[in-house]
C-alpha positions as CSV (number, residue, x, y, z in Angstrom):
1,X,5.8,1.4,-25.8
2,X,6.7,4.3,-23.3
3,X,9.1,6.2,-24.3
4,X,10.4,7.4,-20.9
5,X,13.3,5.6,-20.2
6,X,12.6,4.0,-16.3
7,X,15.4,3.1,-13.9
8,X,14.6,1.4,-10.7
9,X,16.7,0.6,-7.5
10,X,14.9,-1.6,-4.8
11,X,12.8,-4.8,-5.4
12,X,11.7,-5.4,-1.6
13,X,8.2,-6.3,0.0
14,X,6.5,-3.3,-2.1
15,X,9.6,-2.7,-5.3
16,X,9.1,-5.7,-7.1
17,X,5.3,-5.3,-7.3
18,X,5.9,-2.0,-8.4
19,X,8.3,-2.1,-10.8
20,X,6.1,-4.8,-12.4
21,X,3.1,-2.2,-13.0
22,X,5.8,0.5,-15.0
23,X,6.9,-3.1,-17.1
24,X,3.2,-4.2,-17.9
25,X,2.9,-0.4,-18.9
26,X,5.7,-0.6,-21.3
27,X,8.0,1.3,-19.9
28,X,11.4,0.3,-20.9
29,X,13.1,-0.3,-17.5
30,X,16.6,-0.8,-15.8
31,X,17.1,-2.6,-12.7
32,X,19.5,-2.3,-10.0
33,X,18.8,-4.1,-6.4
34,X,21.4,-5.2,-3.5
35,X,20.0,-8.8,-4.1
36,X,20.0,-9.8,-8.1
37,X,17.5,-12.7,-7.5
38,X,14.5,-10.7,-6.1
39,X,14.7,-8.8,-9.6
40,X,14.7,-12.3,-11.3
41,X,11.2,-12.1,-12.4
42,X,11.6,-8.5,-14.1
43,X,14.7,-9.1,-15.6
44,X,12.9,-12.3,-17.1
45,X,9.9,-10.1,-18.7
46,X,12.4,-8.3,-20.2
47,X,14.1,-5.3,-17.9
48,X,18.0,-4.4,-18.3
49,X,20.2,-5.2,-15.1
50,X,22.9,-2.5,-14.2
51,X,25.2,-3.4,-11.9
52,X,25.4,0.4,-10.1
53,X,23.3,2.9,-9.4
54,X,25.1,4.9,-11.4
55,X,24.8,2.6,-13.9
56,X,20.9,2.5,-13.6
57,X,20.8,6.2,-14.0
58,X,23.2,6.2,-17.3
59,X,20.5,4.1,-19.1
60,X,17.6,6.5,-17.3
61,X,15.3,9.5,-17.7
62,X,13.9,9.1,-14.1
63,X,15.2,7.2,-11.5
64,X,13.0,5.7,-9.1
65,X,14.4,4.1,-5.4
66,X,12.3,2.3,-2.9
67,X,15.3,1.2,-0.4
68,X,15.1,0.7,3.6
69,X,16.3,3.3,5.6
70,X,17.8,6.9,5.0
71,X,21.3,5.9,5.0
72,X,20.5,3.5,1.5
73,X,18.9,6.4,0.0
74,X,21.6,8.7,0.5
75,X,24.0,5.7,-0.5
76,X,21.9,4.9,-3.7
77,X,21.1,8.9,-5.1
78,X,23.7,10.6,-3.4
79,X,27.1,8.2,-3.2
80,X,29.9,8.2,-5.2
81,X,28.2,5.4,-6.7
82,X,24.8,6.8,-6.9
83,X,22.1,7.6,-9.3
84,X,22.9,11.1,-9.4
85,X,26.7,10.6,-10.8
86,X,25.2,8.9,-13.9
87,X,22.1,11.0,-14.4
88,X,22.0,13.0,-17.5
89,X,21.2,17.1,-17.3
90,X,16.8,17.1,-17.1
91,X,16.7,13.6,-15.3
92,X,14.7,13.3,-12.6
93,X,15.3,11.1,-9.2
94,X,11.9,10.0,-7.2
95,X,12.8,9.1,-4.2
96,X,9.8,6.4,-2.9
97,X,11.3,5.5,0.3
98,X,10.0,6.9,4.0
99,X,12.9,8.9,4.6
100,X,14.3,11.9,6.3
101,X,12.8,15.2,5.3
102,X,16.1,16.7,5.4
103,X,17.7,14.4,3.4
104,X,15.3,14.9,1.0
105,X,15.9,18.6,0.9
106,X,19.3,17.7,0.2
107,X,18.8,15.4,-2.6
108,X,16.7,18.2,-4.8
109,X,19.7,20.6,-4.0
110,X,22.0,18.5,-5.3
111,X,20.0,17.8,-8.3
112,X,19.0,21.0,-9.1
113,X,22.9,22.1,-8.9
114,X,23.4,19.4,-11.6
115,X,20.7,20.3,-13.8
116,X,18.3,17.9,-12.6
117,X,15.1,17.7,-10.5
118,X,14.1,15.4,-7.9
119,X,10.8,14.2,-6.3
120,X,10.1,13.1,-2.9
121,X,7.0,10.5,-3.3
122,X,6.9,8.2,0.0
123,X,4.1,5.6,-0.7
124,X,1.2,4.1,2.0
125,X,-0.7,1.1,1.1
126,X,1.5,-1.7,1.9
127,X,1.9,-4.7,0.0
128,X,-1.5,-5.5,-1.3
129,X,-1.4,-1.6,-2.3
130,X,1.9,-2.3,-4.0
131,X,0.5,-5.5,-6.1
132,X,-2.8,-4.1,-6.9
133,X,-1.2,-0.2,-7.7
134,X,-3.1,1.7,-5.9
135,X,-0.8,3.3,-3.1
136,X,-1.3,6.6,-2.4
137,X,1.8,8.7,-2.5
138,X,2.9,12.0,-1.0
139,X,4.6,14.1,-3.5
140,X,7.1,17.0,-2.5
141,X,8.8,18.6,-5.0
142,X,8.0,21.2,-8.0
143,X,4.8,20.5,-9.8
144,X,6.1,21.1,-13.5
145,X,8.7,18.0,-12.5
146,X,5.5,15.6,-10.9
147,X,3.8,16.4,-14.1
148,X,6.5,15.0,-16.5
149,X,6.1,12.0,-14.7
150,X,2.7,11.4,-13.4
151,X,1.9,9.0,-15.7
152,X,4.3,6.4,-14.4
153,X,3.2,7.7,-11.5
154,X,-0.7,6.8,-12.3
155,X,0.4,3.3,-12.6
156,X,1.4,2.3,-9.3
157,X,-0.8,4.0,-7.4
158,X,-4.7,5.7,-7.4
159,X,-4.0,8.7,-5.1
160,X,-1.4,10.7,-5.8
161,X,-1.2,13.7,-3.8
162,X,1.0,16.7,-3.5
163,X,2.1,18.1,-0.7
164,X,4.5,21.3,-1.8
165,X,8.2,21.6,-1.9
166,X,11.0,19.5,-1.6
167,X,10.7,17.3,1.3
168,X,7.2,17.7,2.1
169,X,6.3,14.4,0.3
170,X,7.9,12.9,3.1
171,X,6.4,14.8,6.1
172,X,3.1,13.8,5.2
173,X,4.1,10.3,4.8
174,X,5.3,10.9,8.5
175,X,2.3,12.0,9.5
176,X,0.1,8.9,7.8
177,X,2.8,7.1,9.8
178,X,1.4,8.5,12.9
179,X,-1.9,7.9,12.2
180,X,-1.4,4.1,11.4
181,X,0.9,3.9,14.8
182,X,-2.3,4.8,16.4
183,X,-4.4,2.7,14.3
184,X,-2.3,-0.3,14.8
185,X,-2.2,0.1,18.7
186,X,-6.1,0.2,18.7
187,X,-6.6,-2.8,16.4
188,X,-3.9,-5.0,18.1
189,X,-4.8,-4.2,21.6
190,X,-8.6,-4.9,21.4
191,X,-8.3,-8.0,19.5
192,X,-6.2,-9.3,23.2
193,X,-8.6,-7.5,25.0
194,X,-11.4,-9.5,23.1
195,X,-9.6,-12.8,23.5
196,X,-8.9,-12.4,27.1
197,X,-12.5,-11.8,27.9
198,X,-13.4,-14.9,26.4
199,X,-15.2,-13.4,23.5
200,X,-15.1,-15.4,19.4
201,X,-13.0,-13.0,18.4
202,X,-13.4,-13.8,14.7
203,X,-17.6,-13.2,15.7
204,X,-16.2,-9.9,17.6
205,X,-13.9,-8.9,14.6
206,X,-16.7,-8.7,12.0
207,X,-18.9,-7.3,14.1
208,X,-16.9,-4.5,14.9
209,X,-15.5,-4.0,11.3
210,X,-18.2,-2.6,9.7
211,X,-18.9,0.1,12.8
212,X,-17.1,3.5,14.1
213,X,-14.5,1.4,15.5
214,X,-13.6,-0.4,12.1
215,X,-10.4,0.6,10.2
216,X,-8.5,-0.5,7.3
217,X,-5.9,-1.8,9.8
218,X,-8.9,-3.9,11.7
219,X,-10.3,-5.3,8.5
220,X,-6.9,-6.4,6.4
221,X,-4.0,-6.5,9.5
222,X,-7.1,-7.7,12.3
223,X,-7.5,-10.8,9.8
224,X,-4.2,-11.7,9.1
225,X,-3.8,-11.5,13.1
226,X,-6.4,-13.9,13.7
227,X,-4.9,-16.5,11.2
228,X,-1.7,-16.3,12.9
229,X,-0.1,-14.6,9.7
230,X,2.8,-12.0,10.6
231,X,4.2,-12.3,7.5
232,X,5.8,-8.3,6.5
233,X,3.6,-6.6,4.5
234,X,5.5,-4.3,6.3
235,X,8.1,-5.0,8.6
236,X,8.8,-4.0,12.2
237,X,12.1,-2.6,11.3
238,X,11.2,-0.4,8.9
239,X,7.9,0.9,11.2
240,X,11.0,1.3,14.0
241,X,12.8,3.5,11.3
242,X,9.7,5.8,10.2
243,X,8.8,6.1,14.3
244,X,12.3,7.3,14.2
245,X,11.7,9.4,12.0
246,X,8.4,10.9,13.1
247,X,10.2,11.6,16.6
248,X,13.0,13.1,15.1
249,X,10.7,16.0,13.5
250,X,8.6,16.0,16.5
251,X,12.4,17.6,18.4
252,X,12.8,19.7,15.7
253,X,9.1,21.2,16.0
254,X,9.1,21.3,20.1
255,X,6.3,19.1,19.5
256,X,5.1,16.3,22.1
257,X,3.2,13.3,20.6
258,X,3.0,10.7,23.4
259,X,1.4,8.0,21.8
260,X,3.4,8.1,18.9
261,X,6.2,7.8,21.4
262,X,4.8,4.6,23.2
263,X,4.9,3.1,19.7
264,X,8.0,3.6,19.0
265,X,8.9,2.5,22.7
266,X,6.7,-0.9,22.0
267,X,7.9,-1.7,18.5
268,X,11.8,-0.7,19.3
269,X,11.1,-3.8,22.2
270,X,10.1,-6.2,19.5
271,X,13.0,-5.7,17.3
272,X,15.6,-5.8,20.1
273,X,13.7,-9.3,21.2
274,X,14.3,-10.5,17.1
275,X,11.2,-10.0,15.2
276,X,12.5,-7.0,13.2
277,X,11.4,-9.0,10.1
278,X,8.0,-9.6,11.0
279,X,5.5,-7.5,10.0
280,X,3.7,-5.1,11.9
281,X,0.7,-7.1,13.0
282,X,3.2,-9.2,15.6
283,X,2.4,-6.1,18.1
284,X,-0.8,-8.5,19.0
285,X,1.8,-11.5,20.1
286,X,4.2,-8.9,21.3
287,X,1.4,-7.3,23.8
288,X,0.6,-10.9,24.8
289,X,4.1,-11.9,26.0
290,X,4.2,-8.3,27.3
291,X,1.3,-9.6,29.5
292,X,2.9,-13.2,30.3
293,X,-0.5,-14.5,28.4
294,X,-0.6,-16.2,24.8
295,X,-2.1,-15.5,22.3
296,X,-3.6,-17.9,20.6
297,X,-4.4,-17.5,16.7
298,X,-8.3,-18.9,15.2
């Protein structure tokens, strides 16, 4: 058994999964969620329900959050409510949403006025990542505080990487989210390109897989395209939100990023058409309607 006692607020797409790993590890672990019966399956194998942040954090050492959008982790850490009303002097919040920068700034300042720490630690990896721990995740923070919890740390993901102060966790998550915008145009676009032109695009897909022009995205999201699976390993919504975010720093910087911007223009389409809760594959059906074509899964 673990002696480090775990709190843990969010058991979404990616939560649950990880929650799971800190459980198998022995962690003893306290739950709090918006929905109770997506925790069911913890709270089966053993973990304590609280029915408050707060709550959560009164029965904590470290307090982990993976929530949706900014406004839930402010909410969650930060509200009257929150985590850090009930933490104890030396507890530590980790923060593993994609969130504001900013915010995150704020969070350690308002821990550190309380005696506590926090961590900024913004996982990539997606679902699979999530059930088969090994995310990488962007650490901002002090070092001496990601120490005294890297072990938990090591069991939900295989690259753990940090990035410097408070905040910085989550500006190179914003970054990877960049790179994937880019990814994700490339792999959904040629897969209607390919289809268009008449070509087996399953024949096309592995051929091109295993070349320069293969990615991660082309290999797990190109597949699940092909089978007509847009199921969220992660959703629009939330890719709407981290584009938000990415843009919002981009204003702050003076800095220009075009394509990230005709992402964010593409993807804030899908949403407002209703398929926020698909997952981020759906560009390849949404570029096809675009178009006034169909596409037309193998």
């Amino acid at each position: 058994m673990n002696t480090l006692r775990i709190g843990w607020i969010g058991t979404g797409v990616m939560g649950k999964s990880m929650a799971s790993h800190l459980q198998k590890a022995g962690y003893p672990l306290t739950i709090f969620t918006r929905t109770k019966t997506k925790a069911q399956e913890l709270l089966q194998n053993g973990a304590a329900w609280a029915d408050s942040p707060k709550a959560v954090a009164e029965q904590s050492d470290v307090v982990f959050s993976i929530v949706g959008y900014p406004k839930d982790v402010e909410n969650v850490l930060l509200g009257d409510n929150g985590a850090l009303q009930g933490l104890s002097r030396g507890g530590i919040l980790c923060d593993m949403t994609t969130s504001s920068p900013a915010l995150a700034e704020r969070i350690a300042r308002a821990a550190e006025d309380k005696g506590c720490q926090a961590l900024d630690c913004p996982v990539t990896g997606g679902d699979i990542g999530a059930r088969e721990a090994r995310l990488t995740i962007f650490v901002g923070g002090t070092e001496k505080t990601l120490a005294s919890i890297r072990p938990a740390l090591d069991c939900l993901g295989k690259t753990i990487m940090y990035c410097g102060g408070p905040g910085m966790g989550q500006k190179a998550k914003l970054a990877n989210q960049i790179a994937i915008a880019g990814v994700m145009f490339s792999t959904c676009e040629s897969l209607l390109f390919a289809q268009r032109a008449g070509l087996d695009v399953s024949q096309w897909l592995e051929g091109v897989v295993k070349g320069a022009a293969g990615s991660v995205a082309m290999n797990t999201l190109g597949r699940r395209v092909l089978a007509g699976d847009v199921a969220p390993g992660f959703f629009i919504k939330h890719f709407v939100k981290d584009l938000g975010l990415c843009l919002e720093e981009c204003r702050r910087m003076n800095l220009v990023l075009p394509g990230t911007t005709a992402a964010d223009q593409l993807y804030r389409l899908l949403m407002t058409e209703g398929f926020g809760d698909k997952g981020t594959q759906f560009l390849t059906e949404g570029l096809a309607k675009l178009n006034g074509v169909t596409w037309q899964s193998v």
